[in-house]
N, CA, C and O atoms as CSV, one atom per row, in Angstrom:
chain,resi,resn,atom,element,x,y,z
A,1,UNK,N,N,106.174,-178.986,-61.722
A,1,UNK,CA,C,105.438,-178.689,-60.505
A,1,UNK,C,C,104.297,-179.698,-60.369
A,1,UNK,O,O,103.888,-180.055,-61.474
A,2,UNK,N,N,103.680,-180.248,-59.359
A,2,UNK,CA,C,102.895,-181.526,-59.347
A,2,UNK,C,C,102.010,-180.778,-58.254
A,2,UNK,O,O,102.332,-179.897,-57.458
A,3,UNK,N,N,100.955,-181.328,-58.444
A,3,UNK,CA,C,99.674,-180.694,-58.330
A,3,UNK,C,C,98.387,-181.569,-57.198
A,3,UNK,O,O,97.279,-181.900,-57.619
A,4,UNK,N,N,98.736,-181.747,-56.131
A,4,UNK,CA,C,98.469,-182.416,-54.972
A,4,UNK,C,C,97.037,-182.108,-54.425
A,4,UNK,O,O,96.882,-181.366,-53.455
A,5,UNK,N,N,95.777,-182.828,-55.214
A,5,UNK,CA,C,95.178,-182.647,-54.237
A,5,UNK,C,C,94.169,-183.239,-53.431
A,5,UNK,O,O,93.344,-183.865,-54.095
A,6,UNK,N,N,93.968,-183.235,-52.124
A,6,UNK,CA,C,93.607,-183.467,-51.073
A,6,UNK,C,C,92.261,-184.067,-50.915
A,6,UNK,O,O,91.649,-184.105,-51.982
A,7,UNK,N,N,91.468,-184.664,-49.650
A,7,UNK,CA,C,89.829,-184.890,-49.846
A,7,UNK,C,C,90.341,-183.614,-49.629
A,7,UNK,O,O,91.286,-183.304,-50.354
A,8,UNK,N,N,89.913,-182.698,-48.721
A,8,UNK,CA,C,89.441,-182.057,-47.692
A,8,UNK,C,C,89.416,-180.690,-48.629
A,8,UNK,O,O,88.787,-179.647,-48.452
A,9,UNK,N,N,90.358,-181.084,-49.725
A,9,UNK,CA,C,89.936,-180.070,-51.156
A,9,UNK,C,C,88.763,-179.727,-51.981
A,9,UNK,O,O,88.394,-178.636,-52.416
A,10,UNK,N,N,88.200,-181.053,-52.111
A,10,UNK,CA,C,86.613,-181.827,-52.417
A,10,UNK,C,C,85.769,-182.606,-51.396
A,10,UNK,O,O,85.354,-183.741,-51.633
A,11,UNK,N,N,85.625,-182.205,-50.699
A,11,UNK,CA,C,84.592,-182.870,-49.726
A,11,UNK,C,C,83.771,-183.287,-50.151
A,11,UNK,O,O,83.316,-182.529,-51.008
A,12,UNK,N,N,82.911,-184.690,-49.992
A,12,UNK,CA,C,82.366,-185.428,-50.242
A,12,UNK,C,C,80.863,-184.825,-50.057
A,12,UNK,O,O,80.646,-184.286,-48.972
A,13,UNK,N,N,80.023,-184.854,-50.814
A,13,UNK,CA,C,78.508,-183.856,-50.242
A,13,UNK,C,C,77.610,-185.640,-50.110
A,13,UNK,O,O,77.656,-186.746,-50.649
A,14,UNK,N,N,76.833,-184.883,-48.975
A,14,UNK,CA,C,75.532,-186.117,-49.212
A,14,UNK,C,C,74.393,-185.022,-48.715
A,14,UNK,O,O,74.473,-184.021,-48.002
A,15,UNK,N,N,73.426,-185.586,-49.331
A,15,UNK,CA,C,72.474,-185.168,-49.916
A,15,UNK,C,C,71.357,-185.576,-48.688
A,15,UNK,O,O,71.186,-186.774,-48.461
A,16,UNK,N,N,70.588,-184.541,-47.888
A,16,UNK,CA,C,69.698,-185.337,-46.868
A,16,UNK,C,C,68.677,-184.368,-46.654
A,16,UNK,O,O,68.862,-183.162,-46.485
A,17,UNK,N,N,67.370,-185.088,-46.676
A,17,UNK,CA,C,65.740,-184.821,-47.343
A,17,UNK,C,C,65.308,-184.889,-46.062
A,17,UNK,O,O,65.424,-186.010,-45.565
A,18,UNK,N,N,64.758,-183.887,-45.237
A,18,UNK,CA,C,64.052,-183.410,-44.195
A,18,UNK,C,C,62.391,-183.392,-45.150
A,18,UNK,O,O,62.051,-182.841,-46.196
A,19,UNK,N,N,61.597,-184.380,-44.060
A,19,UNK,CA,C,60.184,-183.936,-44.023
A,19,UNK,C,C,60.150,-184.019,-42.447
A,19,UNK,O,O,60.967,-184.055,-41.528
A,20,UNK,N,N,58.470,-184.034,-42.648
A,20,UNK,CA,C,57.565,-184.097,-41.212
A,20,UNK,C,C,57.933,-185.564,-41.144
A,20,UNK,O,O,57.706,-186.635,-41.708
A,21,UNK,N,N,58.618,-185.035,-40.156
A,21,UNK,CA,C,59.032,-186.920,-39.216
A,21,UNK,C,C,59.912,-187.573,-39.365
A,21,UNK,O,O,59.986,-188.594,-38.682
A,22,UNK,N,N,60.871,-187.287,-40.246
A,22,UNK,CA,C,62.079,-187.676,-40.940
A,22,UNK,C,C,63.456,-187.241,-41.420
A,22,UNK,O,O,63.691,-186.193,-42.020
A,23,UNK,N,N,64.115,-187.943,-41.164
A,23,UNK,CA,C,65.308,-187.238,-42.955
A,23,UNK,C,C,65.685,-188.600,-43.033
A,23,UNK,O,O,65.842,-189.451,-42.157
A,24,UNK,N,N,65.832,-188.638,-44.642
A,24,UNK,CA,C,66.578,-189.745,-45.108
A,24,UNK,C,C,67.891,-189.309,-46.335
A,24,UNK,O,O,67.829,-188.551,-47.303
A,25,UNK,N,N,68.856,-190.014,-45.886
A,25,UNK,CA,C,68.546,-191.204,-45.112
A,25,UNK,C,C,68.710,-190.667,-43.828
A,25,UNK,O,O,69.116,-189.600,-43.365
A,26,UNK,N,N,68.166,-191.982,-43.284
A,26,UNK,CA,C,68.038,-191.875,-41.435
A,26,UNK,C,C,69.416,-192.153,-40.880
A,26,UNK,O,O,69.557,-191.779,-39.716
A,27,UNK,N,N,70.640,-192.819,-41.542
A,27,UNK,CA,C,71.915,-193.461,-41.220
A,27,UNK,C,C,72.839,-192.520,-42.195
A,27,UNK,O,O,72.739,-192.386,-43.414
A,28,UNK,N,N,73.889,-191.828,-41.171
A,28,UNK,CA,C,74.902,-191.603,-42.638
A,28,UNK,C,C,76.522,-192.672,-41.391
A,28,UNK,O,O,76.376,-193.081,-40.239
A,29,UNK,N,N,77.310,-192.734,-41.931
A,29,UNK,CA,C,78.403,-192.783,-42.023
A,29,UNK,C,C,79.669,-191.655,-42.497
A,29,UNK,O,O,79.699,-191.127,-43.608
A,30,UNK,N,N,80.622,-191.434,-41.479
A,30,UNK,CA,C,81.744,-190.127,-41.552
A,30,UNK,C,C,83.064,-190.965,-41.227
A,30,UNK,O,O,83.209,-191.951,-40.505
A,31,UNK,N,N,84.030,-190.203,-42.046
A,31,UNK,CA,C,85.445,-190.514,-41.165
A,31,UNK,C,C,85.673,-188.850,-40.483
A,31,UNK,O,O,85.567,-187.659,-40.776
A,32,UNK,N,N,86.095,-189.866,-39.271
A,32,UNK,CA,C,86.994,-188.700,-38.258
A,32,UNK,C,C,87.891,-188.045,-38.843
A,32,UNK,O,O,88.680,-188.735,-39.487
A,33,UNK,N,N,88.078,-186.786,-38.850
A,33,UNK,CA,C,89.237,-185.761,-39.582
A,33,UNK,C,C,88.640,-185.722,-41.086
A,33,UNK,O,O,89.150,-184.808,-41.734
A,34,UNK,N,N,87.809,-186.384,-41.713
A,34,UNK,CA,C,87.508,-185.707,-42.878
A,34,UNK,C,C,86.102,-184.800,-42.701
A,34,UNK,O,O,85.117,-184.989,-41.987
A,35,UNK,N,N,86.428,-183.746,-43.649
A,35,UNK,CA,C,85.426,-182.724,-44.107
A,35,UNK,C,C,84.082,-183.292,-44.557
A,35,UNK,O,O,84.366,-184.196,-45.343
A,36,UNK,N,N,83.144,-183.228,-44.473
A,36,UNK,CA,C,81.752,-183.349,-45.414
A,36,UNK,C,C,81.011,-182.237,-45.442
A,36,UNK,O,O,80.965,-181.500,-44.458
A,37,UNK,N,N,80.218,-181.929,-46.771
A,37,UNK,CA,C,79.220,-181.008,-46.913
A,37,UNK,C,C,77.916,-181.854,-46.748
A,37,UNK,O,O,77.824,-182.898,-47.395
A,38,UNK,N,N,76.925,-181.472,-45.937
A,38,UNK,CA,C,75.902,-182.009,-45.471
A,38,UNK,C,C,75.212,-181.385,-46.507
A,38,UNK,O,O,75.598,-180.216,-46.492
A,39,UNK,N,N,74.491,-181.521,-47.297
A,39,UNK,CA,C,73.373,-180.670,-48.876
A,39,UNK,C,C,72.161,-180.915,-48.353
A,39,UNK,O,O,71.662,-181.931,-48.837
A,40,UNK,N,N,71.166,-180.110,-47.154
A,40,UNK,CA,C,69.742,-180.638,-46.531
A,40,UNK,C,C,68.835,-179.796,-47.314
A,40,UNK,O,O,69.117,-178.825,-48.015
A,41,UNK,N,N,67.868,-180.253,-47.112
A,41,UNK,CA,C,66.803,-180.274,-48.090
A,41,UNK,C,C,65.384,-180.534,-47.527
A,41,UNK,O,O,65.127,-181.616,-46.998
A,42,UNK,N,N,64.247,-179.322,-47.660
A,42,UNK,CA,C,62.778,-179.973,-47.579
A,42,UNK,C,C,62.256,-179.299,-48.098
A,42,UNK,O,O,62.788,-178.275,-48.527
A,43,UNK,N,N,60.364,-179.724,-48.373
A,43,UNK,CA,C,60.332,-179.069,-49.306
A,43,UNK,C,C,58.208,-178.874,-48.362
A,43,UNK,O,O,57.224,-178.680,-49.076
A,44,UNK,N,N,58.161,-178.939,-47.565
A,44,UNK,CA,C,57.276,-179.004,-46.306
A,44,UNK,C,C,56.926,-177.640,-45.478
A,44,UNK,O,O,56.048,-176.778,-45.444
A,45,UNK,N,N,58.085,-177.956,-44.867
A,45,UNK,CA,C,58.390,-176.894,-43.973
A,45,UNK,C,C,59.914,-176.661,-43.520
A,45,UNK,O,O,60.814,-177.252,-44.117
A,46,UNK,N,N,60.201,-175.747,-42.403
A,46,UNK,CA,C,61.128,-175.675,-42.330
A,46,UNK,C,C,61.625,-176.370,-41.048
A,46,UNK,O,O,61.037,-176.176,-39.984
A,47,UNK,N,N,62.376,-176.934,-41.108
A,47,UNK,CA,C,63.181,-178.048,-40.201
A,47,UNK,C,C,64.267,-177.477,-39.511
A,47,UNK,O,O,64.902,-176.525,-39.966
A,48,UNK,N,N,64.638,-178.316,-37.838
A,48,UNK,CA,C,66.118,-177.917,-37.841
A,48,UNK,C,C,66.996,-179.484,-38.093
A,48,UNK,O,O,66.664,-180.604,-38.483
A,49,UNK,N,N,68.363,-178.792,-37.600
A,49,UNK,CA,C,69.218,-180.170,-38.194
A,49,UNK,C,C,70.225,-179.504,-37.112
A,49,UNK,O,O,70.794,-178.418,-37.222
A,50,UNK,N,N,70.311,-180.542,-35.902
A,50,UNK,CA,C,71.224,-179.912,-34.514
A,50,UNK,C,C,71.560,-181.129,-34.252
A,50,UNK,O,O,70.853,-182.135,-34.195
A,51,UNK,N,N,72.604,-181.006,-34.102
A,51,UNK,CA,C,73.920,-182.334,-33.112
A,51,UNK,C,C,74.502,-181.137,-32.442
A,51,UNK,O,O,74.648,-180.063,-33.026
A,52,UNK,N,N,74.811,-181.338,-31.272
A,52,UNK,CA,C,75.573,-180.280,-30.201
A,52,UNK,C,C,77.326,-181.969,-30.318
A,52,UNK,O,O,78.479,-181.575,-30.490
A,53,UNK,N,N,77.210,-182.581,-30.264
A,53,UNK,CA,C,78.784,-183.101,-30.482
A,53,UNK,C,C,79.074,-183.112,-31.786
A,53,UNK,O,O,80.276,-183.238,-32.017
A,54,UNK,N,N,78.122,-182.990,-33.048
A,54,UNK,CA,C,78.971,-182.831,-34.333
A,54,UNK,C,C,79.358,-181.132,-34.367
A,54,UNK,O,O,80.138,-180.789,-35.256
A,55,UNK,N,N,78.874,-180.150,-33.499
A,55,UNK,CA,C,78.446,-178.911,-33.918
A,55,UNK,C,C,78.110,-178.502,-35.238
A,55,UNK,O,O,78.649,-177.916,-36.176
A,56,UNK,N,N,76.786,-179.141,-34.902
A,56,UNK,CA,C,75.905,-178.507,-36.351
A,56,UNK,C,C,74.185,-178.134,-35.429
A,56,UNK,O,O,73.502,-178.719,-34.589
A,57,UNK,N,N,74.098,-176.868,-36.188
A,57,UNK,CA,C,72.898,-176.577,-35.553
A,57,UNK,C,C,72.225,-175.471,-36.522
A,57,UNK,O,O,72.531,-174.298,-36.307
A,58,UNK,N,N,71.577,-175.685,-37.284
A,58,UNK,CA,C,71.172,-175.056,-38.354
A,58,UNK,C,C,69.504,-175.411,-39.251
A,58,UNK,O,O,69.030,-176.506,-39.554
A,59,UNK,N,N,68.935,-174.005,-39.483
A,59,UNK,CA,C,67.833,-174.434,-40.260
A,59,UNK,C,C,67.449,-174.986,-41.522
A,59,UNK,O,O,67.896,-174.529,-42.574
A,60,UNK,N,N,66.687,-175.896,-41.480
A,60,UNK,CA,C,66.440,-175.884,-42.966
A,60,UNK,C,C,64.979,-175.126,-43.776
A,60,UNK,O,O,63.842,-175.586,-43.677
A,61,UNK,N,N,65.221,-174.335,-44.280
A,61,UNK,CA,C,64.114,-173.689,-44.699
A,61,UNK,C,C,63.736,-174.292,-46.119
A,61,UNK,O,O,64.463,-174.736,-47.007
A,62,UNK,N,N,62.278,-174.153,-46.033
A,62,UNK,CA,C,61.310,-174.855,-47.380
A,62,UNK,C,C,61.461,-174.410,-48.222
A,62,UNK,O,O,61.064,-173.247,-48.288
A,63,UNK,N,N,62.067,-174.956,-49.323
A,63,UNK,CA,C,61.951,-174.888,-50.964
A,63,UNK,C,C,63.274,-174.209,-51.027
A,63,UNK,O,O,63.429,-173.484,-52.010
A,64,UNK,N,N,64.145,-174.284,-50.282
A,64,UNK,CA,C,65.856,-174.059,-50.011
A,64,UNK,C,C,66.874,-175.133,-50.013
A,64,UNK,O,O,66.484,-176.300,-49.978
A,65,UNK,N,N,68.068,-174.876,-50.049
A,65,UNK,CA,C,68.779,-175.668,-49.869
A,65,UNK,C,C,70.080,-175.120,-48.734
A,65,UNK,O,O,70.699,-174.094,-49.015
A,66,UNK,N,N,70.301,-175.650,-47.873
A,66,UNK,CA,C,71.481,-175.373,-46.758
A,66,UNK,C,C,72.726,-175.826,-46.885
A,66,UNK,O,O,72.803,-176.745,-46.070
A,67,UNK,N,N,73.424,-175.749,-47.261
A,67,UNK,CA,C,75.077,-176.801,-46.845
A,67,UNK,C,C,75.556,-176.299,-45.533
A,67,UNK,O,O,75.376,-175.157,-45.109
A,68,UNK,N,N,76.060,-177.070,-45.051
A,68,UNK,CA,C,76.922,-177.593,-43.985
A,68,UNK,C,C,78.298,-178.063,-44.106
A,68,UNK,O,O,78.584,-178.877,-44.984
A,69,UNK,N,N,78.989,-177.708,-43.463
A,69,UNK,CA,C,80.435,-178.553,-43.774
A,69,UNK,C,C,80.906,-178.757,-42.172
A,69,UNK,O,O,81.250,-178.053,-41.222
A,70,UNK,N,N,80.694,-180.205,-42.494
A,70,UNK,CA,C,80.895,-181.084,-41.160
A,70,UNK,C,C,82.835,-181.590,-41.058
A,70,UNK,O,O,83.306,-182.000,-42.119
A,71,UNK,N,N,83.621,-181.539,-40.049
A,71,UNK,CA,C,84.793,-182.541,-39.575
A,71,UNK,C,C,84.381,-182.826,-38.769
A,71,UNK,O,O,83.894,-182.030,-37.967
A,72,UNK,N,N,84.390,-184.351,-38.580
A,72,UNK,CA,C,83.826,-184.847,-36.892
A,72,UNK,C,C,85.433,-184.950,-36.344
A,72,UNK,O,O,86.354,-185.050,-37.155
A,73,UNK,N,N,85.643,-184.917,-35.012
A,73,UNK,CA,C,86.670,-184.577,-34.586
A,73,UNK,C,C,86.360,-186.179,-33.680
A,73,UNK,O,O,87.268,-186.976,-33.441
A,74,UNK,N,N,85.578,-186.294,-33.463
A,74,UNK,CA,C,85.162,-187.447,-32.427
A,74,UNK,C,C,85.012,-189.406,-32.950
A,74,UNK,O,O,84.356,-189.466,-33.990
A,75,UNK,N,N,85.249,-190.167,-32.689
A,75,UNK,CA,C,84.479,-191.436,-33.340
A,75,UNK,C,C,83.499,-191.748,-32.552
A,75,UNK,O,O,83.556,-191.321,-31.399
A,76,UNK,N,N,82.213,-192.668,-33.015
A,76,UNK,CA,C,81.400,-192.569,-32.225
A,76,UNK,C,C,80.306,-192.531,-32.720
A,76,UNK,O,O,80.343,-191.924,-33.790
A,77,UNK,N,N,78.819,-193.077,-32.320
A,77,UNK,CA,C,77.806,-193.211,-33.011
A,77,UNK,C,C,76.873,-191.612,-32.256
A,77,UNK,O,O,76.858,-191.614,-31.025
A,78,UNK,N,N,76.233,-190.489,-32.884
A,78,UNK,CA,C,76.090,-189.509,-32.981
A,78,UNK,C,C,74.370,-189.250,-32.860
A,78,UNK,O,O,73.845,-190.363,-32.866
A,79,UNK,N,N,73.586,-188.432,-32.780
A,79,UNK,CA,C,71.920,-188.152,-33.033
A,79,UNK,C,C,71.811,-186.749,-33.572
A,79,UNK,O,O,72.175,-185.714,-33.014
A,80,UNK,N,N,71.415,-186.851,-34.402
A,80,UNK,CA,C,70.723,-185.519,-35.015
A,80,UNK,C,C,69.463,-185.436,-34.628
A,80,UNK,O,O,68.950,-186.528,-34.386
A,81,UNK,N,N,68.751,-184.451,-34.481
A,81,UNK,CA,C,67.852,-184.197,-34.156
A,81,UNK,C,C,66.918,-182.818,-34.592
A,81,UNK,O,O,67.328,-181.672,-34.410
A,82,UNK,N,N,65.460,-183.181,-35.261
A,82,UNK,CA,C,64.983,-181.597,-35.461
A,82,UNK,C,C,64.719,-180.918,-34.594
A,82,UNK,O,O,63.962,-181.349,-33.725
A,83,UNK,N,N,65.250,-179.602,-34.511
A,83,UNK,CA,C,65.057,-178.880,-33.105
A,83,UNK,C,C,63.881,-177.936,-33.389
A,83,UNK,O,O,63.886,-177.036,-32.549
A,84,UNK,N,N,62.785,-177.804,-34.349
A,84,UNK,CA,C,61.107,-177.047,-34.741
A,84,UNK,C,C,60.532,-178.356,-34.825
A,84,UNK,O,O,60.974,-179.340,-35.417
A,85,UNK,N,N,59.496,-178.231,-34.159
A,85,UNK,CA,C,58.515,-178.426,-33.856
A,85,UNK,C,C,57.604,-178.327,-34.879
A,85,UNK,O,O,56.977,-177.359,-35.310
A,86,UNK,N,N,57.636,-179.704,-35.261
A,86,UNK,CA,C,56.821,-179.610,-37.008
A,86,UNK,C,C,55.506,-180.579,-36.586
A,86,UNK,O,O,54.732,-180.824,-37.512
A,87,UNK,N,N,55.319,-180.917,-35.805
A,87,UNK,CA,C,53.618,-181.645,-35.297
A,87,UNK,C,C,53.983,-182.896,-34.737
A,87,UNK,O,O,55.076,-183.460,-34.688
A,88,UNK,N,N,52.691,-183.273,-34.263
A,88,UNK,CA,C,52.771,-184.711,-33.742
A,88,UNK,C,C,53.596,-185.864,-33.515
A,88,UNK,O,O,53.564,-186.490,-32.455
A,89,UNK,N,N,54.492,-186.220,-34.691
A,89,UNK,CA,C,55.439,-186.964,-34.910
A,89,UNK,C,C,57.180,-186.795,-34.549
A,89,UNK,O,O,58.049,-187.664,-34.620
A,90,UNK,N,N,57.297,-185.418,-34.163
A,90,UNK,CA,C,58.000,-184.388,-34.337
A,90,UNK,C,C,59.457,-185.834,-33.288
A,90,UNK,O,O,60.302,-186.537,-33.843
A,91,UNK,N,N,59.192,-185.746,-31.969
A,91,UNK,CA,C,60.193,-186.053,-31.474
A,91,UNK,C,C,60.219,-187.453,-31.866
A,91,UNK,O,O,60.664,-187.963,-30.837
A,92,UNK,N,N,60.026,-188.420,-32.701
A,92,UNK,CA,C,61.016,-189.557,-33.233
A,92,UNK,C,C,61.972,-188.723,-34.696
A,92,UNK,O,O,62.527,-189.430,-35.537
A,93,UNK,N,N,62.007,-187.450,-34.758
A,93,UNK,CA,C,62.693,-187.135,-35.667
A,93,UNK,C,C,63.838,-187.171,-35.585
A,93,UNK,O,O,64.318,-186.129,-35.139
A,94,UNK,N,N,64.756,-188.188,-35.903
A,94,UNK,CA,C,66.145,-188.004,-35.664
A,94,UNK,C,C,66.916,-188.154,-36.329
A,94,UNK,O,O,66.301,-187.825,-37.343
A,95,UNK,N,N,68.391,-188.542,-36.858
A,95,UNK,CA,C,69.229,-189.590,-37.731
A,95,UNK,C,C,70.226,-189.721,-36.988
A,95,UNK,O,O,70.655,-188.905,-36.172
A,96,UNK,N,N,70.811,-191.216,-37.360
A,96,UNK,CA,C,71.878,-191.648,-36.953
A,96,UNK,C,C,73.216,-191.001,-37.283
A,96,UNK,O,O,73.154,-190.758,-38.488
A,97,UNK,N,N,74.221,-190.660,-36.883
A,97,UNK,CA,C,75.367,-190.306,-37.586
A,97,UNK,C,C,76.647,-191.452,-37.274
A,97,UNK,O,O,76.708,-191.486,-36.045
A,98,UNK,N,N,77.439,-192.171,-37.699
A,98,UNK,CA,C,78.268,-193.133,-36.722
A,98,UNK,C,C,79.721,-192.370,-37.741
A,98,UNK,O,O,79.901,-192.130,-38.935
A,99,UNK,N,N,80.630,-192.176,-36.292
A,99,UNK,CA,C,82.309,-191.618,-36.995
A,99,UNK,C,C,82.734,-192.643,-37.107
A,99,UNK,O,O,82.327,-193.522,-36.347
A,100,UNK,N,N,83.716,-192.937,-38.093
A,100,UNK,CA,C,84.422,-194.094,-37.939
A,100,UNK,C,C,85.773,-193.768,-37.679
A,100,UNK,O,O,85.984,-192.650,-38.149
A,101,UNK,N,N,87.058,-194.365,-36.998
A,101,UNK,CA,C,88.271,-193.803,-37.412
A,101,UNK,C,C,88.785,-194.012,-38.717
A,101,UNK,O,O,89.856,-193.503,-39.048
């Protein structure tokens, strides 16, 4: 019997650090049709982490950790964005996401 297995068995995690004004990294890279676990992280306050075309829209709460499990269905360069209102700096908070096929 042979024993087959898959990404989408192990999804690839990356690891992304929400502060005030940020997440880094600021750039990720995805393939279309594969799975990822997004692993977000702050340790500040609590952040959001919203793409309405990746559908992800979720908090990150302080001194927590969130996963996510992303398929982008789309190719295409993407914006995340914190959706709380963490001060001053708040709306350059974004990251890049780019799908690749």
């Amino acid at each position: 019997m042979t024993n087959l297995t898959r990404a989408s068995d192990n999804p690839k995690v990356i690891e992304i650090t929400a502060k005030k004004f940020e997440f880094t990294p600021n750039e990720i890279t995805l393939k279309k049709g594969e799975p990822v676990i997004l692993r977000l992280t702050t340790t500040d306050r609590v952040h959001g982490f919203m793409s309405k075309p990746l559908k992800v829209d979720t908090d990150i709460p302080a001194g927590k950790t969130t996963d996510v499990t992303v398929t982008p269905d789309t190719a295409g360069n993407f914006t995340v964005i914190c959706d709380h209102y963490c001060g001053t700096g708040h709306g350059g908070m974004n990251m890049k996401v780019t799908v690749v096929e």
